[in-house]
MARDO-478087 format. One record per residue (C-alpha): residue number from 0; residue in one letter; x negated, y negated, z. Coordinates in pm, whole numbers. Layout:
<node n="NUM" res="a" px="X" py="Y" pz="Z"/>
...
//
This chain:
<node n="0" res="x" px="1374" py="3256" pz="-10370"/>
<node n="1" res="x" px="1499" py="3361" pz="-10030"/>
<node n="2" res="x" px="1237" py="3209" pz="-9811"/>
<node n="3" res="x" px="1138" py="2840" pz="-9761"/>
<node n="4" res="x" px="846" py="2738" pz="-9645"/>
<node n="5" res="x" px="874" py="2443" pz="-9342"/>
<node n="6" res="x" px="596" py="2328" pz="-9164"/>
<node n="7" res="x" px="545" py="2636" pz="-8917"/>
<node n="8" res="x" px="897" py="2744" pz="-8997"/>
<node n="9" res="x" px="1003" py="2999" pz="-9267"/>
<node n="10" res="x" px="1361" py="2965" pz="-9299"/>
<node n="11" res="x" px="1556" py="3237" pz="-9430"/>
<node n="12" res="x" px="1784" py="3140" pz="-9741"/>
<node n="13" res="x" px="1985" py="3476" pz="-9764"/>
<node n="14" res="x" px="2311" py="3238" pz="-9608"/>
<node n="15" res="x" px="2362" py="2888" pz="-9621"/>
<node n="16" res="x" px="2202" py="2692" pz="-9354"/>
<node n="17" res="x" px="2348" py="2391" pz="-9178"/>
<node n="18" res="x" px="2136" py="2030" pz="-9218"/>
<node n="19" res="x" px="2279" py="1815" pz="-8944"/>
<node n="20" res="x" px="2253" py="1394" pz="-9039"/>
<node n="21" res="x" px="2091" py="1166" pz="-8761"/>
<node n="22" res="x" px="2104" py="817" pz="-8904"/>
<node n="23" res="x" px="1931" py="549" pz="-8703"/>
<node n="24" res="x" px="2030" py="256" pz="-8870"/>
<node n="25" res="x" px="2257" py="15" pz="-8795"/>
<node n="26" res="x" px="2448" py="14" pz="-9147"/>
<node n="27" res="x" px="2512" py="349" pz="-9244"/>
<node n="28" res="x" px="2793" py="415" pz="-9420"/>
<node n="29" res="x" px="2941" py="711" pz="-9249"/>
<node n="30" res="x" px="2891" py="626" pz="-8869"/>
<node n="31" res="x" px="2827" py="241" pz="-8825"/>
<node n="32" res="x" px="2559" py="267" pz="-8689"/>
<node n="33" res="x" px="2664" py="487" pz="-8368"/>
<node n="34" res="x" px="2323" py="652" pz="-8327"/>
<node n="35" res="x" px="2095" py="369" pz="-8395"/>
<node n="36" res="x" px="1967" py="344" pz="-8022"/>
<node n="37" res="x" px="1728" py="604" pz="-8035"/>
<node n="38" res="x" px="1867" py="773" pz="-7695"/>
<node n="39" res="x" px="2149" py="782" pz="-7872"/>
<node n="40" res="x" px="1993" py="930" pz="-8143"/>
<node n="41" res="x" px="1817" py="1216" pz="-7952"/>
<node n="42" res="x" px="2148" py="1285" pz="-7808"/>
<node n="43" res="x" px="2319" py="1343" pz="-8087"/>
<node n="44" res="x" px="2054" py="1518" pz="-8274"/>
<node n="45" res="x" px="2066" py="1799" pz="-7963"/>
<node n="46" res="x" px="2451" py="1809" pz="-7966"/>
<node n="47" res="x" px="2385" py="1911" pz="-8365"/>
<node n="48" res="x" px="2185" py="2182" pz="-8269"/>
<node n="49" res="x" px="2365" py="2276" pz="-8001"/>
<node n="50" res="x" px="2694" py="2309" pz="-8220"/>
<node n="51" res="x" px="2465" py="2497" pz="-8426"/>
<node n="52" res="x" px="2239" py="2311" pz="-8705"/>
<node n="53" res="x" px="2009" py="2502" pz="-8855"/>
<node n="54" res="x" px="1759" py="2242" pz="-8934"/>
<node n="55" res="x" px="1791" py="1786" pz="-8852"/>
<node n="56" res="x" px="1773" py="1526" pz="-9127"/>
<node n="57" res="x" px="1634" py="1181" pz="-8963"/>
<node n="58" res="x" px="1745" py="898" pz="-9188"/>
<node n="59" res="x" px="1592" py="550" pz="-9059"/>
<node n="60" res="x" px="1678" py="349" pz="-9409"/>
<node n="61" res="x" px="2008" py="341" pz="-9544"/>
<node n="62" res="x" px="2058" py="424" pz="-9903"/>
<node n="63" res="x" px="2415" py="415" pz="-9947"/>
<node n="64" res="x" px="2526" py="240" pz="-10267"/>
<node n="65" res="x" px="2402" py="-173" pz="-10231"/>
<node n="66" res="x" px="2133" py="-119" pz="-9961"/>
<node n="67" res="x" px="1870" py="-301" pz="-10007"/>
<node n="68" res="x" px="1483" py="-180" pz="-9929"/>
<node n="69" res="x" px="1410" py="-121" pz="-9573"/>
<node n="70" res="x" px="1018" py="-284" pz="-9473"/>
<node n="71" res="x" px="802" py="-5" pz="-9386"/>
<node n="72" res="x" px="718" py="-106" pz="-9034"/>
<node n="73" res="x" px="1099" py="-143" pz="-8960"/>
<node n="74" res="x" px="1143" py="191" pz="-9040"/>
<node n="75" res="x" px="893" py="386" pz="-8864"/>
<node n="76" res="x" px="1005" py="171" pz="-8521"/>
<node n="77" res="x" px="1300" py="306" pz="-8576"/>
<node n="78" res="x" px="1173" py="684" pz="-8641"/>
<node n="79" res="x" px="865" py="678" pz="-8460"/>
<node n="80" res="x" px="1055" py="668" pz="-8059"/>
<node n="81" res="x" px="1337" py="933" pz="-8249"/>
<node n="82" res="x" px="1029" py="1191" pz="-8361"/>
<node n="83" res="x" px="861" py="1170" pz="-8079"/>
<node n="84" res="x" px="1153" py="1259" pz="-7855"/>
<node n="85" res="x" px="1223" py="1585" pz="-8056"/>
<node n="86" res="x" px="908" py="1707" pz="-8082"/>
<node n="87" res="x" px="996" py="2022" pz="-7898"/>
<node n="88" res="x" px="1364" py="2093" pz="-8060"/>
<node n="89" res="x" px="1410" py="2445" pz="-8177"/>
<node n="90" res="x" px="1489" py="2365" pz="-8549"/>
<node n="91" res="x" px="1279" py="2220" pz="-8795"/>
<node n="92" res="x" px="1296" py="1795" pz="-8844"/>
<node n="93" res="x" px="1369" py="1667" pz="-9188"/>
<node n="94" res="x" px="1280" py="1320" pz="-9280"/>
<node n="95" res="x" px="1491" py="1138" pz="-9505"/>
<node n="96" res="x" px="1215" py="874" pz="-9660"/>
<node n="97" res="x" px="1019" py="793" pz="-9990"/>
<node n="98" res="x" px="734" py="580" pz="-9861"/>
<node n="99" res="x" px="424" py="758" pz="-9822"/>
<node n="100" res="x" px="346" py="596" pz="-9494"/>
<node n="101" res="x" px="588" py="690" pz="-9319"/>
<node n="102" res="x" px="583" py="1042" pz="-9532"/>
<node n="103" res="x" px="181" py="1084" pz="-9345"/>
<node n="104" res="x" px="322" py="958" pz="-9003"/>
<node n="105" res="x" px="661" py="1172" pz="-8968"/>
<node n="106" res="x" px="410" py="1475" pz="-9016"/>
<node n="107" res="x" px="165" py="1405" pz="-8804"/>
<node n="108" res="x" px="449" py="1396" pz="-8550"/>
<node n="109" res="x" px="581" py="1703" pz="-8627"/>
<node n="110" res="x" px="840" py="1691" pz="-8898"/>
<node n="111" res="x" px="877" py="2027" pz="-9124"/>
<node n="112" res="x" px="1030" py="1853" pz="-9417"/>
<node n="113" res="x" px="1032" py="1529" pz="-9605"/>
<node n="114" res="x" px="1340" py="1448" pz="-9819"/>
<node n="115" res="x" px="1292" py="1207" pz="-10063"/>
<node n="116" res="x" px="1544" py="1044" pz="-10244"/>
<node n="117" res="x" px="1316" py="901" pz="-10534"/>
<node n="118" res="x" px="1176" py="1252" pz="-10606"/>
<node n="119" res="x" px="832" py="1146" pz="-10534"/>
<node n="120" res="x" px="789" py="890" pz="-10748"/>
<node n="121" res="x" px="631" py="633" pz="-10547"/>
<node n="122" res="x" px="275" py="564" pz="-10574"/>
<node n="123" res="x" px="71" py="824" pz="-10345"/>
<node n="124" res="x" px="381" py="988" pz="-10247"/>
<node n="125" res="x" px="291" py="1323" pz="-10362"/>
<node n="126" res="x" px="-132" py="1292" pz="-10226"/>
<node n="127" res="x" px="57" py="1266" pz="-9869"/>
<node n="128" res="x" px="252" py="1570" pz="-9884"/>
<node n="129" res="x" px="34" py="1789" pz="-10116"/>
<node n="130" res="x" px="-212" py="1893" pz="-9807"/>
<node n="131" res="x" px="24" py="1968" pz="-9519"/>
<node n="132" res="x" px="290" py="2294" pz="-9570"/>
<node n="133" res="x" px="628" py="2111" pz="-9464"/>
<node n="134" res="x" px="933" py="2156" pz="-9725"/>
<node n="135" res="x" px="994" py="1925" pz="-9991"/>
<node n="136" res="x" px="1336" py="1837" pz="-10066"/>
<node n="137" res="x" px="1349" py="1623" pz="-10406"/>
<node n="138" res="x" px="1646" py="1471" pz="-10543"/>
<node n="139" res="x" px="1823" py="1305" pz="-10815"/>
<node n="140" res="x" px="1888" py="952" pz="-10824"/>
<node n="141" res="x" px="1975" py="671" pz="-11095"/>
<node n="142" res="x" px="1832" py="403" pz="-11065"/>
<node n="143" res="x" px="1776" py="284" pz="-10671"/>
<node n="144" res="x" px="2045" py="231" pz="-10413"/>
<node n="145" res="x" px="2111" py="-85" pz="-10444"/>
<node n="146" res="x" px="2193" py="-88" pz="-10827"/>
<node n="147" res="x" px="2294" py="287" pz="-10856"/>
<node n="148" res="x" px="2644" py="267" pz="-10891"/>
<node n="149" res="x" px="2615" py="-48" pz="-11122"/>
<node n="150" res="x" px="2836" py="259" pz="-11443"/>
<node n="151" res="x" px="2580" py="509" pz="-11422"/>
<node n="152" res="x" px="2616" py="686" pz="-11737"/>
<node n="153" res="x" px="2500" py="1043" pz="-11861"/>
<node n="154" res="x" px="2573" py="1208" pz="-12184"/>
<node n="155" res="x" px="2574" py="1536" pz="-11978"/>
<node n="156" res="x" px="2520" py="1477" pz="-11622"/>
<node n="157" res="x" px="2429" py="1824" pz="-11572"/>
<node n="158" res="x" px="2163" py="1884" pz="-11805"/>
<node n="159" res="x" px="2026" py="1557" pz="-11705"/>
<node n="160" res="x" px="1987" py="1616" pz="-11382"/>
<node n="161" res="x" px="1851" py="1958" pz="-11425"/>
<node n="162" res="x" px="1612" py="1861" pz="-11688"/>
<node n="163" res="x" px="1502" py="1520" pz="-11379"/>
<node n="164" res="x" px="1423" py="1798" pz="-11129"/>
<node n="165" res="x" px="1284" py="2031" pz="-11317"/>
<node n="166" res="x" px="1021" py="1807" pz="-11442"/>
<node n="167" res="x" px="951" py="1664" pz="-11073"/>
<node n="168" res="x" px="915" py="2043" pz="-10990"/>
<node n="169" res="x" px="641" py="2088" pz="-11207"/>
<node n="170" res="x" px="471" py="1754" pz="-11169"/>
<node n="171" res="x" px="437" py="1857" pz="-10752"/>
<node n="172" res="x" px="344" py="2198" pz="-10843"/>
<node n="173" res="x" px="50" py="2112" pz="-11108"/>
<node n="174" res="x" px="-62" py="1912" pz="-10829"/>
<node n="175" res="x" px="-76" py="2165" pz="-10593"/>
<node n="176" res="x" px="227" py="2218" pz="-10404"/>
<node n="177" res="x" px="338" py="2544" pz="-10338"/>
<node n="178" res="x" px="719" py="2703" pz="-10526"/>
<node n="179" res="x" px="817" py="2829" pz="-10168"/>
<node n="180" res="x" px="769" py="2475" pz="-10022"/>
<node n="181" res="x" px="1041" py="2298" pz="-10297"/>
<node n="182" res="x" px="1383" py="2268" pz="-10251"/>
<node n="183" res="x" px="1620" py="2060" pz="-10511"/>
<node n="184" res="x" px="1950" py="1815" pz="-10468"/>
<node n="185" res="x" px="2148" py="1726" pz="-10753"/>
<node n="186" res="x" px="2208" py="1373" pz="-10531"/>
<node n="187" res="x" px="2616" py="1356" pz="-10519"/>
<node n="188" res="x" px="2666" py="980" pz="-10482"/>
<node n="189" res="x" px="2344" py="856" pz="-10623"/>
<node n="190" res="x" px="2385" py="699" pz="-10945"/>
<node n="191" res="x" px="2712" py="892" pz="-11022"/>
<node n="192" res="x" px="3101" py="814" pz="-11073"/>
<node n="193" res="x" px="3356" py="1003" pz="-10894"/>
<node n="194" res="x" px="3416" py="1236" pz="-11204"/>
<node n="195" res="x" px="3007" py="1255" pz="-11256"/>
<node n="196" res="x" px="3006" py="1409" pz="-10888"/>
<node n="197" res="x" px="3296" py="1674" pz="-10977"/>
<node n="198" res="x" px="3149" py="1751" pz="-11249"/>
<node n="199" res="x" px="2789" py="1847" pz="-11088"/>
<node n="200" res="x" px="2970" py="2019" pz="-10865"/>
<node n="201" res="x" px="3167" py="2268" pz="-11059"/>
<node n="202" res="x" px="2900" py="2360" pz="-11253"/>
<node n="203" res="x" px="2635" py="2373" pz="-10966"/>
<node n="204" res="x" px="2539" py="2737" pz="-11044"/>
<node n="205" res="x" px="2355" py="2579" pz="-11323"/>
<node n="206" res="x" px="2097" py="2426" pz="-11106"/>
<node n="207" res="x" px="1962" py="2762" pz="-11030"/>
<node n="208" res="x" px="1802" py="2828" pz="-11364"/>
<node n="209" res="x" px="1498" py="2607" pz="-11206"/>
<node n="210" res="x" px="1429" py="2910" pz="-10971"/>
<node n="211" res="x" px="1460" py="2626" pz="-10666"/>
<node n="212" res="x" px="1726" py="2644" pz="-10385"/>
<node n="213" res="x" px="2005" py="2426" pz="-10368"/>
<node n="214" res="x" px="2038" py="2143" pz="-10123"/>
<node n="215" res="x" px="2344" py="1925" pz="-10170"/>
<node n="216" res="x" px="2517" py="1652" pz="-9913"/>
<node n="217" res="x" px="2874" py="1581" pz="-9988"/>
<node n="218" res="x" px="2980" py="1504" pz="-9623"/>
<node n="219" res="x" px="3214" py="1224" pz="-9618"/>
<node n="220" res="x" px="3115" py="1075" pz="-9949"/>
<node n="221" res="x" px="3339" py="795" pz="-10171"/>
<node n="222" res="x" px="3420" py="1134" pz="-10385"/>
<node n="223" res="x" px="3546" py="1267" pz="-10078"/>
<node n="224" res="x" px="3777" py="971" pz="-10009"/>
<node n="225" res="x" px="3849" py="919" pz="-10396"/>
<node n="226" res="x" px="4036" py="1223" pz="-10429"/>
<node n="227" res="x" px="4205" py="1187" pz="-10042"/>
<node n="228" res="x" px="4234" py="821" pz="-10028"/>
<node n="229" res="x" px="4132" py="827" pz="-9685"/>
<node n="230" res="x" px="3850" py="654" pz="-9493"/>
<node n="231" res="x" px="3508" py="749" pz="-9409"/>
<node n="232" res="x" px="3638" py="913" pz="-9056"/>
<node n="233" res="x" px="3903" py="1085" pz="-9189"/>
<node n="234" res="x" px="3741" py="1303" pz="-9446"/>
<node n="235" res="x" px="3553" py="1554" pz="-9235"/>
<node n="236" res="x" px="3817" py="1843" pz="-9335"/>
<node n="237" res="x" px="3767" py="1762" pz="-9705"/>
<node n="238" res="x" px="3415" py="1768" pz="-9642"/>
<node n="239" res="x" px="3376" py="2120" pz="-9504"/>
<node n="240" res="x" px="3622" py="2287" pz="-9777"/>
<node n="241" res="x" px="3358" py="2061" pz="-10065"/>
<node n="242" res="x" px="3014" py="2243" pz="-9828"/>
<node n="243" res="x" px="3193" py="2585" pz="-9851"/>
<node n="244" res="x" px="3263" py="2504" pz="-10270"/>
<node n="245" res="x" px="2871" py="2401" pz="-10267"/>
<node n="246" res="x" px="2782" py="2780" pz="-10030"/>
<node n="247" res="x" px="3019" py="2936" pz="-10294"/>
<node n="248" res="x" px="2851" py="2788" pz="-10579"/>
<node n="249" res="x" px="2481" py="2890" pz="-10461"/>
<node n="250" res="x" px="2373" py="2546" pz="-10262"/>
<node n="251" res="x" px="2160" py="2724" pz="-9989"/>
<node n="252" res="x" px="2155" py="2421" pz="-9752"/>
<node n="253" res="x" px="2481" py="2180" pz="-9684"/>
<node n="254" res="x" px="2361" py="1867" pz="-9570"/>
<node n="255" res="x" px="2668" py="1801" pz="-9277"/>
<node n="256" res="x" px="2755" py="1513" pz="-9029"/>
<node n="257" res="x" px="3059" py="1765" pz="-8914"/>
<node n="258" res="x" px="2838" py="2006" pz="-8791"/>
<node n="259" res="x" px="3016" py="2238" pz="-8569"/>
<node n="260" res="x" px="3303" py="2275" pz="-8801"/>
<node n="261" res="x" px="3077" py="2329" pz="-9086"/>
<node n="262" res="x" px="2942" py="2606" pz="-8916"/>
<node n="263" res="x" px="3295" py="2784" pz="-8836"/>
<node n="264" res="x" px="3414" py="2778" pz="-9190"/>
<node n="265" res="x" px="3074" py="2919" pz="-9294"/>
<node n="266" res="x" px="3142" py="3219" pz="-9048"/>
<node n="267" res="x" px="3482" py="3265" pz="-9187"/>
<node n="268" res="x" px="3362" py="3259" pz="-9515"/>
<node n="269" res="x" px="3042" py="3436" pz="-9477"/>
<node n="270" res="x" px="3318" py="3695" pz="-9345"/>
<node n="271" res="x" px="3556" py="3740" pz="-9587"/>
<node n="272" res="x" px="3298" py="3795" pz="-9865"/>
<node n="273" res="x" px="3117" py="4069" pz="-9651"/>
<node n="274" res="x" px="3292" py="4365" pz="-9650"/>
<node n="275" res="x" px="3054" py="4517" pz="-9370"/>
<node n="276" res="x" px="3061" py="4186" pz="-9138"/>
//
């Protein structure tokens, strides 16, 4: 499938696109919370597109590995001022939640895309999303953030994973939801050890047999700083060679804080593999 359906967009799959991260929280685990005031927020999210994102991803709950559930009300204050803001942006807005709420809301403000973590498994997640047109991104996940990386364990992490999605494919689709509006993500750090993760990765390609393109998010990860043994905002090179592994493996949209430089190496690549470029 070359073509995604999002919200009024159609994005074109034929390269990799670029996801830039906006997380307005206070606790996230790769920025500290640096773009939690929402001006700060809507800054960043232009300089993204401006360095050349191909699409946002608004996160307002943290889910890295311990978080605890977010109340629903805190969450959309923190989206709602965010959304509004960039209601005009040239790319299409992602939102990075699983409660159908705020699922309804972020659409009626404009979003193109909800990316759930859960997989829409949460009661009346799927009724608010079936109606509108906007991209569904659903993921893999063990357990829930804050007991995910309590030994997740797999007797084949790949087939597991592709056997999770595949069903949550065909639950959204019997009820409705158009192929060219699903996307998949294997979910690298979600419910997975360090060897778990490099092991989804080399054998992405496998993910394809569900006919769904690839999203994955790698950026700055703890298997990104297992194998360097550096921190969080130190591993952006590491990150961008692990996005270009993903492009070369088939993931058709890298999930990026390191935007600009994800985008360079993409050109390069994109280059060398095209004789005609």
């Amino acid at each position: 499938m070359t073509i995604l359906r999002c919200g009024r967009y159609e994005l074109d799959l034929r390269r990799p696109l670029v996801m830039g991260i906006v997380n307005i929280t206070p606790d996230s685990f790769s920025d500290g919370g640096k773009n939690f005031d929402p001006a700060a927020a809507v800054q960043h999210a232009h300089r993204l597109v401006e360095e050349g994102a191909d699409l946002l991803d608004l996160g307002a709950e943290s889910t890295r590995p311990g978080a605890t559930a977010l109340p629903l009300e805190e969450e959309w204050s923190r989206l709602h001022p965010v959304l509004e803001a960039l209601r005009d942006i040239p790319v299409p807005i992602s939102v990075d939640t699983y409660k159908p709420e705020v699922m309804r809301a972020a659409l009626g403000l404009g979003a193109s895309m909800i990316n759930d973590v859960y997989g829409f498994r949460f009661d009346g997640a799927i009724e608010a999303v079936v109606e509108n047109d906007c991209a569904l991104c659903i993921m893999h996940m063990q357990r829930d953030p804050r007991t995910m990386q309590a030994a997740p364990q797999y007797d084949d992490v790949v087939s597991e994973v592709t056997a999770f999605l595949s069903e949550r494919a065909m639950v959204l689709t019997e009820a409705g939801v158009d192929l060219t509006r699903l996307l998949i993500d294997p979910g690298f750090g979600f419910g997975k050890t360090v060897v778990q993760n490099y092991g989804l990765l080399r054998r992405l390609e496998e993910l394809q047999s569900i006919g769904l393109p690839v999203l994955v998010g790698l950026s700055r990860k703890n298997m990104i700083g297992a194998i360097t043994g550096k921190p969080v905002a130190e591993r952006s090179s590491a990150s961008v060679f692990a996005a270009i592994e993903a492009a070369r493996r088939g993931a058709r949209i890298l999930r990026v804080h390191d935007v600009a430089e994800t985008v360079d190496a993409l050109k390069v690549w994109q280059a060398i593999n095209n004789e005609n470029h």
